[in-house]
Every structure is written in C-alpha cells, then in structure tokens.
DSSP file (Angstrom, degrees, kcal/mol; ACC not computed):
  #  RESIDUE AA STRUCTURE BP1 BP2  ACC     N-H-->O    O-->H-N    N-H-->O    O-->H-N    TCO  KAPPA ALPHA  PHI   PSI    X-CA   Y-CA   Z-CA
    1    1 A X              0   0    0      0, 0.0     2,-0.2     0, 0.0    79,-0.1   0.000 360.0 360.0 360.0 141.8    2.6    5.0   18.7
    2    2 A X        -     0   0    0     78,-0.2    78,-0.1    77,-0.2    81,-0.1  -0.413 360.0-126.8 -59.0 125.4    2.8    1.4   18.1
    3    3 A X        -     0   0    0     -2,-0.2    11,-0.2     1,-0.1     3,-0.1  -0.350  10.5-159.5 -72.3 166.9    3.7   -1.0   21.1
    4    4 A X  S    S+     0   0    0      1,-0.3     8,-3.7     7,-0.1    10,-0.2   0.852  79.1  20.3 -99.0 -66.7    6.7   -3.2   20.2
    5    5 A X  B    S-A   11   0A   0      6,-0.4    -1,-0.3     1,-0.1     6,-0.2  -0.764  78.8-121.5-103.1 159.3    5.7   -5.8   23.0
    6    6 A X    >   -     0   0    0      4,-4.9     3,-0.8    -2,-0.2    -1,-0.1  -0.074  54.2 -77.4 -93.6-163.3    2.3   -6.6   25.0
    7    7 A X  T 3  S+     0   0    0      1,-0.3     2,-2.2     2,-0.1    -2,-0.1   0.918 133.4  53.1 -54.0 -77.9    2.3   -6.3   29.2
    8    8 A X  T 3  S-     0   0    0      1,-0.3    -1,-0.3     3,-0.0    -2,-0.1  -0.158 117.0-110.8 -80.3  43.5    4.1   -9.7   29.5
    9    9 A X  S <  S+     0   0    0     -2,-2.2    -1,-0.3    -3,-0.8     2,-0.1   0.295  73.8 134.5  45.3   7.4    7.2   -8.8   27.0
   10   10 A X        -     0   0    0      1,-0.1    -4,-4.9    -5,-0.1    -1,-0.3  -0.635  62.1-108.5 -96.0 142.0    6.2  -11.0   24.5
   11   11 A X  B     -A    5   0A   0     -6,-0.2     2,-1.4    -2,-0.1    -6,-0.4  -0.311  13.4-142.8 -51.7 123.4    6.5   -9.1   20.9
   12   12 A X        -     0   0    0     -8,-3.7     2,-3.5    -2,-0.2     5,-0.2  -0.719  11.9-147.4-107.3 119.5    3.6   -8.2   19.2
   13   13 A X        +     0   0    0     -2,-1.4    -1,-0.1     4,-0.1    -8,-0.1  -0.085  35.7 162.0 -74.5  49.5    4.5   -8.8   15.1
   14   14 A X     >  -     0   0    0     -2,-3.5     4,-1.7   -11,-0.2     3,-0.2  -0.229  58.7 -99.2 -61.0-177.2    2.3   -5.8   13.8
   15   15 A X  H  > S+     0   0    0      2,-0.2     4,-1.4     3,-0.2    -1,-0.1   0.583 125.1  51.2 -88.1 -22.7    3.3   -4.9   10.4
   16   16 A X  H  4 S+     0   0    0      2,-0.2     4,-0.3     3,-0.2    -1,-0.2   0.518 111.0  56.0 -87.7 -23.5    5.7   -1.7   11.4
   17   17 A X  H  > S+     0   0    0     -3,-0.2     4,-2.5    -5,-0.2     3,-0.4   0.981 115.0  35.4 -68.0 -60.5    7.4   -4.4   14.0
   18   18 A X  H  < S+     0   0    0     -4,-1.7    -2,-0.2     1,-0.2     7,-0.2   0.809 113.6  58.1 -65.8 -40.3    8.1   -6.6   11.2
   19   19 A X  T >< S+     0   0    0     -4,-1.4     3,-0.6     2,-0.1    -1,-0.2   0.829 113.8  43.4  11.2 -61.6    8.9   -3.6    8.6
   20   20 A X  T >4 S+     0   0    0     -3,-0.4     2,-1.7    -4,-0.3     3,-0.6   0.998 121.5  33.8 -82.2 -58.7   11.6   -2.5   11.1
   21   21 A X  T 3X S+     0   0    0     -4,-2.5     4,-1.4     1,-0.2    -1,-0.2  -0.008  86.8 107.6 -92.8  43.0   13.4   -6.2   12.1
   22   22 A X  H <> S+     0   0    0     -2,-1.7     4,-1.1    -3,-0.6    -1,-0.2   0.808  77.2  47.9 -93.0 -11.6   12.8   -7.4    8.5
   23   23 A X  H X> S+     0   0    0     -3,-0.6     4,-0.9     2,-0.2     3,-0.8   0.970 117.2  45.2 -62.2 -68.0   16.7   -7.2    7.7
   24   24 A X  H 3> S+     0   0    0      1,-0.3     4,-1.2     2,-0.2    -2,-0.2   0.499 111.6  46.8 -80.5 -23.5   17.4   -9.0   10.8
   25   25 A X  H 3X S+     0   0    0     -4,-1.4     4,-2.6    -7,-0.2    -1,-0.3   0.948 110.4  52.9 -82.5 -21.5   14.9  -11.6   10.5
   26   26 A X  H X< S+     0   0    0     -4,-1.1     3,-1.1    -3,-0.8    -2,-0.2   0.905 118.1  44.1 -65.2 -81.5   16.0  -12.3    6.7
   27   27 A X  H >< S+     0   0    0     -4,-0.9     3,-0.5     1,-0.3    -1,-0.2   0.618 123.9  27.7   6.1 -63.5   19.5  -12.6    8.3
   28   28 A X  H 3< S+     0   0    0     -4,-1.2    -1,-0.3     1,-0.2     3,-0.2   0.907 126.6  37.5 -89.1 -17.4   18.8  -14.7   11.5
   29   29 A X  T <X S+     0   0    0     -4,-2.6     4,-1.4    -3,-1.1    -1,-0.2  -0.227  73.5 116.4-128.8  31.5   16.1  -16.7   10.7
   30   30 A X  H <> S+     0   0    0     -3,-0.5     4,-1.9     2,-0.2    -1,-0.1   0.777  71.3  56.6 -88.1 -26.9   16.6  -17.5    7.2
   31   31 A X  H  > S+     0   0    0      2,-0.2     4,-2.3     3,-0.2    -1,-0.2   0.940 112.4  45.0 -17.0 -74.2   17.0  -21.7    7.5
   32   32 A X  H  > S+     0   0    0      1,-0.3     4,-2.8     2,-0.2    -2,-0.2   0.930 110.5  50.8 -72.7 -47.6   13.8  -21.9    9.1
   33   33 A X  H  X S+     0   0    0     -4,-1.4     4,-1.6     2,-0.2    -1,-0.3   0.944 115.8  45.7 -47.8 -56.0   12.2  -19.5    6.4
   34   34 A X  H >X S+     0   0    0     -4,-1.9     3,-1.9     2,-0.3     4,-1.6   0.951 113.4  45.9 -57.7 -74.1   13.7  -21.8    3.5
   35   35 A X  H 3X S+     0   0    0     -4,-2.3     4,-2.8     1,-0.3    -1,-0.2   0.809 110.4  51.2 -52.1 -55.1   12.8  -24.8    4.9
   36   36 A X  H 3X S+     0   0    0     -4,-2.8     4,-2.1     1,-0.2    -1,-0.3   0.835 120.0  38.9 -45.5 -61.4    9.2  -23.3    5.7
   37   37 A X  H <X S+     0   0    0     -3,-1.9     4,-1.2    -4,-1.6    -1,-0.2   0.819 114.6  52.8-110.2 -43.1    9.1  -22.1    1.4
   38   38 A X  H >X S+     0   0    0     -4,-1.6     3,-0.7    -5,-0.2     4,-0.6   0.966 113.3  46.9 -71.0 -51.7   11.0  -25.6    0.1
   39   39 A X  H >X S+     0   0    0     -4,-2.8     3,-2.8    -5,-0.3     4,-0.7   0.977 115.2  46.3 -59.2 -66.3    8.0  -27.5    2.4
   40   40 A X  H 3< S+     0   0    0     -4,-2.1    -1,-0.3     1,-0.3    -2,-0.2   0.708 112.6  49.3 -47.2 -28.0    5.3  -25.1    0.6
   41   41 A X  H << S+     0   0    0     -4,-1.2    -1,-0.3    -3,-0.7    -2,-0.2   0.457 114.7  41.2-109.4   4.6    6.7  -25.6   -2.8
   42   42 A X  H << S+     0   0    0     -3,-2.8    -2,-0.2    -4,-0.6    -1,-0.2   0.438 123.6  39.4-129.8   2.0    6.8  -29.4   -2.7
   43   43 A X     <  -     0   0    0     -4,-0.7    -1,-0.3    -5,-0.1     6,-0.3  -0.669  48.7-179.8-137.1 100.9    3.4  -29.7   -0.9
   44   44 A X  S    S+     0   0    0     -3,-0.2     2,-0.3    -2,-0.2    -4,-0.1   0.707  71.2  97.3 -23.7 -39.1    0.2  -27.4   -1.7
   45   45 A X    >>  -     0   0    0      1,-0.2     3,-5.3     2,-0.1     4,-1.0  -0.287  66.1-168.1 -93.0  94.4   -1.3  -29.5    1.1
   46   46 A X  T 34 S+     0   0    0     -2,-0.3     3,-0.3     1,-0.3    -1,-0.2   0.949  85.0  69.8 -71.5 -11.9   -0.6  -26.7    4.2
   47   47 A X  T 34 S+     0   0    0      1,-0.2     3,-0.4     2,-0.2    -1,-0.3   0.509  86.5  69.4 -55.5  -5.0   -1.4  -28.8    6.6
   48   48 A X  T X4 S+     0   0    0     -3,-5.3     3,-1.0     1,-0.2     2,-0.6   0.926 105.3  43.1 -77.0 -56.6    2.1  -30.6    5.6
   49   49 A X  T 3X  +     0   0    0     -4,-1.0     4,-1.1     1,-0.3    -1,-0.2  -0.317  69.1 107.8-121.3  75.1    4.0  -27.8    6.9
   50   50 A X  H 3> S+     0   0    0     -2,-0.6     4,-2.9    -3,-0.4    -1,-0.3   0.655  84.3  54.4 -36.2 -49.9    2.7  -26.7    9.9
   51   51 A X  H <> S+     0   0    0     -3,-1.0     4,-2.7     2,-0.2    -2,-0.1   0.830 112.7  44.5 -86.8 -29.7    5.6  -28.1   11.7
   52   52 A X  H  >>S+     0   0    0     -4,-0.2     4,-3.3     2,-0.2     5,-0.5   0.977 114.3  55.5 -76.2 -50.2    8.3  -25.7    9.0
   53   53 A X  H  X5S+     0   0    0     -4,-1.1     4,-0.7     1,-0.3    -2,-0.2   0.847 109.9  44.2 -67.9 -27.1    5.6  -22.5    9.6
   54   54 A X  H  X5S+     0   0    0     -4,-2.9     4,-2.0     3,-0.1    -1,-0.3   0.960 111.4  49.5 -82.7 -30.3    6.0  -22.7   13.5
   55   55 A X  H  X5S+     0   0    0     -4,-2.7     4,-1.7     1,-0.2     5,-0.2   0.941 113.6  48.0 -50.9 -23.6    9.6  -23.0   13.6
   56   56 A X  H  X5S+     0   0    0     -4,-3.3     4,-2.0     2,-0.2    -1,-0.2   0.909 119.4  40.2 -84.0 -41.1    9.9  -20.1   11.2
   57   57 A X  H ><<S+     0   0    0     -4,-0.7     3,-3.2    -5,-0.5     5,-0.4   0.843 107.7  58.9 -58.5 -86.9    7.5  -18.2   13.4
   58   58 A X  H 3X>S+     0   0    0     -4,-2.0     4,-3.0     1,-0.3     5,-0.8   0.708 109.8  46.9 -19.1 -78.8    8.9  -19.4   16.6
   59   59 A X  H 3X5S+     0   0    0     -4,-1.7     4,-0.8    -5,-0.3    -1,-0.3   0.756 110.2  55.6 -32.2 -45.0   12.3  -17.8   15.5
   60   60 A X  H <X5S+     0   0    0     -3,-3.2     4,-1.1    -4,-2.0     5,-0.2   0.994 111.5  38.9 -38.5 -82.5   10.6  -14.5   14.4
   61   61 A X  H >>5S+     0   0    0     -4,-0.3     4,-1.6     1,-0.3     3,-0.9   0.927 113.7  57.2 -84.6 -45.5    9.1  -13.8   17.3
   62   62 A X  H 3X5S+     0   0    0     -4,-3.0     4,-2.3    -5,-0.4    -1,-0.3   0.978 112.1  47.1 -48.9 -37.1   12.3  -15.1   19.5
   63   63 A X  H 3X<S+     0   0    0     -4,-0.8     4,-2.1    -5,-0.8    -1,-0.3   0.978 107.6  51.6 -76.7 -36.1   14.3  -12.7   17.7
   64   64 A X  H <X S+     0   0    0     -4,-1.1     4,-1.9    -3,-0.9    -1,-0.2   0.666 106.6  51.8 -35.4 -50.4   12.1   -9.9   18.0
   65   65 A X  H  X S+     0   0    0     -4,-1.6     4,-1.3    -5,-0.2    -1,-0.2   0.874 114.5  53.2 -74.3 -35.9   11.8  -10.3   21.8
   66   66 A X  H  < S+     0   0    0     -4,-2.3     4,-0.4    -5,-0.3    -2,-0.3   0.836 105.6  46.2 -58.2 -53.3   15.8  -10.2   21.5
   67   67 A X  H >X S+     0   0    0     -4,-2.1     3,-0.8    -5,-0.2     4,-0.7   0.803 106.2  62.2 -45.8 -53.3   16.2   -7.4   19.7
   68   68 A X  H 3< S+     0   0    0     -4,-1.9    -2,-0.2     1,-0.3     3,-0.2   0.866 110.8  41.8 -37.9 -51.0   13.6   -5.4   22.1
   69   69 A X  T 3< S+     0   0    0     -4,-1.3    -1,-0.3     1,-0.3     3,-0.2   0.678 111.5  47.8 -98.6   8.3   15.7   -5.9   24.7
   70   70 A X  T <4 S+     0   0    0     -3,-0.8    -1,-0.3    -4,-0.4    -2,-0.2   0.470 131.4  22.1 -95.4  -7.9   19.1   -5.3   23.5
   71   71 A X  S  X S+     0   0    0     -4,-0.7     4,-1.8    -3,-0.2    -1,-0.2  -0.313  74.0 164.3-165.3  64.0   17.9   -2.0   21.7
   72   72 A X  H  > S+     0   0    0      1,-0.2     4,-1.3    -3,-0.2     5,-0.2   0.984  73.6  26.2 -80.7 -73.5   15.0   -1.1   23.6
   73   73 A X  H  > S+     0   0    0      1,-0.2     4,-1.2     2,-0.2    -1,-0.2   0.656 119.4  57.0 -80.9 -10.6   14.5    2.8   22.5
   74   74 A X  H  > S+     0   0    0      2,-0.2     4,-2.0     1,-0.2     3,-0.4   0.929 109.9  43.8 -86.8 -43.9   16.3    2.5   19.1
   75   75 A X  H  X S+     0   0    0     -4,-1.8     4,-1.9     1,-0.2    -2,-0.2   0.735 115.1  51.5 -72.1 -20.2   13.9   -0.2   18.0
   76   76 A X  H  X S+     0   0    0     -4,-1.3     4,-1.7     2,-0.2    -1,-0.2   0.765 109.2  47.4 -75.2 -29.0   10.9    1.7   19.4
   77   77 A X  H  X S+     0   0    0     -4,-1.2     4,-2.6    -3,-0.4     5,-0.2   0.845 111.2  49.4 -63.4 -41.8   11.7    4.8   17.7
   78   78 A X  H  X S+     0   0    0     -4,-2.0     4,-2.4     2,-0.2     5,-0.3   0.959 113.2  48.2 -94.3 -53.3   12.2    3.2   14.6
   79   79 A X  H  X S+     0   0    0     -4,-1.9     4,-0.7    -5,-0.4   -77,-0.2   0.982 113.8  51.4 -41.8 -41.0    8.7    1.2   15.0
   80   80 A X  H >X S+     0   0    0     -4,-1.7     3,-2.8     1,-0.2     4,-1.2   0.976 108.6  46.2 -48.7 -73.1    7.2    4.5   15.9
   81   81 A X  H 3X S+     0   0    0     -4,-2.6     4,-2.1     1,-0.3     3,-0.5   0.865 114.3  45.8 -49.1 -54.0    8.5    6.2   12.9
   82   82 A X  H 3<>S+     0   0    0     -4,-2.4     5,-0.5     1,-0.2    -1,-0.3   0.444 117.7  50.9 -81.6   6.8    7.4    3.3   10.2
   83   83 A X  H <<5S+     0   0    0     -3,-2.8     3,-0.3    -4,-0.7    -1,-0.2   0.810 111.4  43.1 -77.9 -39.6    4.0    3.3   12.2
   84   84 A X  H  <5S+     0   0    0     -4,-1.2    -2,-0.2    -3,-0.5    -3,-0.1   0.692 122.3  39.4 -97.2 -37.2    3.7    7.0   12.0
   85   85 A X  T  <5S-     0   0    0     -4,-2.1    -1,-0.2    -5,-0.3    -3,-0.1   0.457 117.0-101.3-102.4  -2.2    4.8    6.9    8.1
   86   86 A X  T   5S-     0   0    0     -3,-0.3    -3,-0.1    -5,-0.2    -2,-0.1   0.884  83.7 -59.2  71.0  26.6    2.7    3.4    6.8
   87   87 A X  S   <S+     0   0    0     -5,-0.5     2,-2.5    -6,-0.3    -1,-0.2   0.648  91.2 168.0  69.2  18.3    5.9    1.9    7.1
   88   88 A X    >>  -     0   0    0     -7,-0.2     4,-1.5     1,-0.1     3,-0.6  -0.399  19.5-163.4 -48.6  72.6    7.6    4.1    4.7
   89   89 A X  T 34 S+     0   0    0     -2,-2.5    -1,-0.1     1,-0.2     7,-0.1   0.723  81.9  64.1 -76.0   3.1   11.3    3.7    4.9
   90   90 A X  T >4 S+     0   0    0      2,-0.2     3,-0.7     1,-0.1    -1,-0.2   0.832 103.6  54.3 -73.0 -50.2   12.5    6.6    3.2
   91   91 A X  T <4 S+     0   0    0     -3,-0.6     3,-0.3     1,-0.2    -2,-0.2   0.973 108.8  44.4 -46.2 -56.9   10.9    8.4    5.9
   92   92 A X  T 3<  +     0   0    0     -4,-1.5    -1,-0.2     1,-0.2    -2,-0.2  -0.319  63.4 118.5-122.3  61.3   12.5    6.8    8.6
   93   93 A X  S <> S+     0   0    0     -3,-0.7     4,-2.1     2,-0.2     3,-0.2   0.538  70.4  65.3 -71.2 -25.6   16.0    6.4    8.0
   94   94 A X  H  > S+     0   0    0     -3,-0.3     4,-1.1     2,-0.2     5,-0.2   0.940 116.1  37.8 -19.1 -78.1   17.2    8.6   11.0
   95   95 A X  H  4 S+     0   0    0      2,-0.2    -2,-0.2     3,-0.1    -1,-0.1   0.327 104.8  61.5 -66.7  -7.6   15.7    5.8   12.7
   96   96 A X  H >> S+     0   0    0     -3,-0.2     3,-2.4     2,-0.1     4,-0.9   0.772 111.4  48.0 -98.1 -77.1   16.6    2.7   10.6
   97   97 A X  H 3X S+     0   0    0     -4,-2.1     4,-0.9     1,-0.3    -2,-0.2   0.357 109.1  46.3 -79.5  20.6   20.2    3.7   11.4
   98   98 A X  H 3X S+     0   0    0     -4,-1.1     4,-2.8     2,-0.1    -1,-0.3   0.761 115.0  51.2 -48.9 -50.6   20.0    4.2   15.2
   99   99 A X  H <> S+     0   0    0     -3,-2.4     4,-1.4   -25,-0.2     3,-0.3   0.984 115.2  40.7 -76.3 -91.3   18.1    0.9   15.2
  100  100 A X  H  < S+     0   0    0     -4,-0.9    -1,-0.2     1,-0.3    -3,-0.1   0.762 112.9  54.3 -38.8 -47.0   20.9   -0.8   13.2
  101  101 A X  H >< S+     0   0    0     -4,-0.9     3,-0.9    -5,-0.3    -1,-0.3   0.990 113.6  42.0 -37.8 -55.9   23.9    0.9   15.1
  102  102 A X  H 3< S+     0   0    0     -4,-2.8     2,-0.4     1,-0.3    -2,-0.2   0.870 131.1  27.8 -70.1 -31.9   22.6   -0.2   18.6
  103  103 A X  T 3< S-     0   0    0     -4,-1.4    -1,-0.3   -32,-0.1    -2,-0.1  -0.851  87.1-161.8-119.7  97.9   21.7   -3.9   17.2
  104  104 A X    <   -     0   0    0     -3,-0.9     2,-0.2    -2,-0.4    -3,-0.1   0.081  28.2 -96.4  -3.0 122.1   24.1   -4.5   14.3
  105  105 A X              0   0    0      1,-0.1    -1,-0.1    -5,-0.1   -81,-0.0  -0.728 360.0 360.0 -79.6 159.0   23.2   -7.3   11.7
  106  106 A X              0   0    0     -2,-0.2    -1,-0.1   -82,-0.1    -2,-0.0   0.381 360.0 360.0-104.7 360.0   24.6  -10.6   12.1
C-alpha cells in the first residue's frame, strides 16, 4: 500500500493521496488555486507566478497533513484502495464514504 505521509508526518502528494483529498482540496483550497490559474492565464511567463503556485501548494499539502490526522485509518484505507485500483473511484466507494463520514467536506 501507499504511505499517506513520510517518517516525519509530512504528506507525501502521490497521485492516489491527491485522488482521495481532491474533493476536499477543490473545497478548501480553492482561492489559492484561482488565484494560482487567474496568474497563469494573464502571464505565460511561469516564473510570474511562483509566489500564486506555492501558496496553492502550501495549502494542499497543509490540508492533507490535516486530514491525516483527523481521519487517520479512513483516509488510509481509501488511499490504499485508489492505489490498489489506479485510482479508480468506482472501485473504492466503500472507502470514499468512510473517508468522507470521518472528515466531512467543508
């Protein structure tokens, strides 16, 4: 199975992590994401928005670390499962709504 976070708790954003909290990042982190896509679309140039693409990161991964520890086995199961499946969510709907009971969206 895929780990959700490395030794030191910080998240590691494999593609089945982000798969699973992709509701919950559209949801929490959606400012930073706009701003980050408004930057992109009014300068080619990426070096402009650097500053948009870490906040929008920074927020990812903070939420991520948050979520891990509020809903520690539902959010691993449900990585597990969309590891297991190539991120297939038809597969792991069992596991989507465990995940979502124990951390809600906001």
């Amino acid at each position: 199975m895929a780990d959700v976070v490395d030794a030191a708790g910080e998240p590691i954003p494999t593609s089945s992590v982000l798969m699973a909290a992709a509701k919950h990042i559209e949801i929490n982190c959606m400012s930073e994401n706009v701003e980050f896509l408004k930057c992109k679309k009014k300068d080619p140039n990426p070096e402009k928005c650097l500053d948009k693409g870490r906040q929008a990161t920074r927020c990812a991964l903070g939420l991520l670390k948050e979520l891990y520890q509020r809903c520690k086995d539902p959010m691993e199961g449900y990585v597990g499962c969309m590891y297991y499946h190539t991120n297939e969510f038809d597969l792991c709907r069992k596991q989507q709504q465990a995940f979502e009971k124990a951390c809600p969206l906001e």
